[in-house]
Structures are given as structure tokens and as C-alpha cells.
C-alpha positions as CSV (number, residue, x, y, z in Angstrom):
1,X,-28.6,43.6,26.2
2,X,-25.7,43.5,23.3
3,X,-22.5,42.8,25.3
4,X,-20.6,42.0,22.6
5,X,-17.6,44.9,21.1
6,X,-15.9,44.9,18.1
7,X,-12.2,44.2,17.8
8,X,-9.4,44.1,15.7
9,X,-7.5,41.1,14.3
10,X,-5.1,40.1,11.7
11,X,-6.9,37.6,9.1
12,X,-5.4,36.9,5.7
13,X,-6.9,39.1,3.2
14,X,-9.6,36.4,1.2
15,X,-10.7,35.9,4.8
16,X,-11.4,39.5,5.6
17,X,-12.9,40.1,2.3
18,X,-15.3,37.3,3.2
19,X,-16.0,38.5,6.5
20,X,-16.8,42.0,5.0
21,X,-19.8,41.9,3.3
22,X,-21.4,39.3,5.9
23,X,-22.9,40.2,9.4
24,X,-24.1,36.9,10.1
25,X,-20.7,35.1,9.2
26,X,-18.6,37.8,11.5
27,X,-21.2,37.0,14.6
28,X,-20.8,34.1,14.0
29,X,-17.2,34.0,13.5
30,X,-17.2,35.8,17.0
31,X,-18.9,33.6,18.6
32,X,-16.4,30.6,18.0
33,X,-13.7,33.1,19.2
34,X,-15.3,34.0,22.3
35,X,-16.2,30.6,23.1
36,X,-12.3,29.2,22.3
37,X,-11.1,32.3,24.8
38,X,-13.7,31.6,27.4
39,X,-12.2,27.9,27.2
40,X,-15.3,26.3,26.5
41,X,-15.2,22.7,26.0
42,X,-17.6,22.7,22.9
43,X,-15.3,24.3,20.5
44,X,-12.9,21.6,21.5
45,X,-15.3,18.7,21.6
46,X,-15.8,19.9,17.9
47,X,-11.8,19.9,17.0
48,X,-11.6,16.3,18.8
49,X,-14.9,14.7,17.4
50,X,-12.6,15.7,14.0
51,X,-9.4,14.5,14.5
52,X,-10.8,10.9,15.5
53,X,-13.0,11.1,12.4
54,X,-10.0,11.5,10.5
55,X,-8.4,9.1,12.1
56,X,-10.7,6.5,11.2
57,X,-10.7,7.6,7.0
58,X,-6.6,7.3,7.5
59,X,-7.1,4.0,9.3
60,X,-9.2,2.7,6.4
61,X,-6.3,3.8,3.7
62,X,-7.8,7.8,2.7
63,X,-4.7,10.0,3.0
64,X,-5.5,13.5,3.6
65,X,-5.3,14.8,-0.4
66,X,-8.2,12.1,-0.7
67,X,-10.2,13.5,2.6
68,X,-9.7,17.3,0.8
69,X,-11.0,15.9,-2.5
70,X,-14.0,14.3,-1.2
71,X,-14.9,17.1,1.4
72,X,-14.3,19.7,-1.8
73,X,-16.4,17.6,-4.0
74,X,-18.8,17.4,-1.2
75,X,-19.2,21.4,-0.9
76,X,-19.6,21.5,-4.5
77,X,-22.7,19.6,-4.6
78,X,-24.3,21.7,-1.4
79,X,-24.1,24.8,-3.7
80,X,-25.6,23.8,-6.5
């Protein structure tokens, strides 16, 4: 059984235009909210497991345009 209702939020509008056109990415997307309003730790676990990552790349001289570049240059190569 579905249990899951649609509601409305405010998203900036390249955001809404992406969620548009994709079912998968808006379950998805609802998902992650339900779990952060449920409390769930994993959603957190996720956002911590992060932060300490990018602690580490500060710790080892990477300032945060550096992290961007490489992640972007990262994504770059999965889509090709």
C-alpha cells in the first residue's frame, strides 16, 4: 500500500524544473525528506560521514574552491 501524499514546497526554480520531468528523482527526493523529518539517524550519519571527510581534505591543505573543483571535475567524467 502507497502511503506516501504529495505536498507542496518552495524550491528555487532550476531545482523545480529538475524535479519536474523526473518521477524517480522527486521519490527519491521524498524519501530523504521524510527520513530528515522522521529524525532518522541515516540522513545524518550521511551529513556527518561528510563534514569529517572534508575535514580531512582541509587538514591536508584543499580549501573548499579546490574540493568544488575536483568534485565538479569528478561529475564531469561520470557523464561522459
Amino acid at each position: 500500500m502507497d502511503t506516501t501524499v504529495d505536498v507542496t514546497i518552495p524550491v528555487e526554480a532550476d531545482v523545480a524544473a529538475a524535479l519536474t520531468g523526473d518521477a524517480e528523482q522527486r521519490a527519491s527526493v521524498g524519501r530523504v525528506v521524510s527520513r530528515i523529518l522522521r529524525g532518522r539517524r541515516d540522513v545524518d550519519a550521511l551529513s556527518d560521514a561528510i563534514a569529517r571527510l572534508k575535514a580531512g581534505a582541509h587538514a591536508a591543505g584543499l580549501t573548499d574552491e579546490m574540493i568544488d573543483e575536483e568534485l565538479a571535475a569528478y561529475n564531469a567524467e561520470r557523464r561522459d
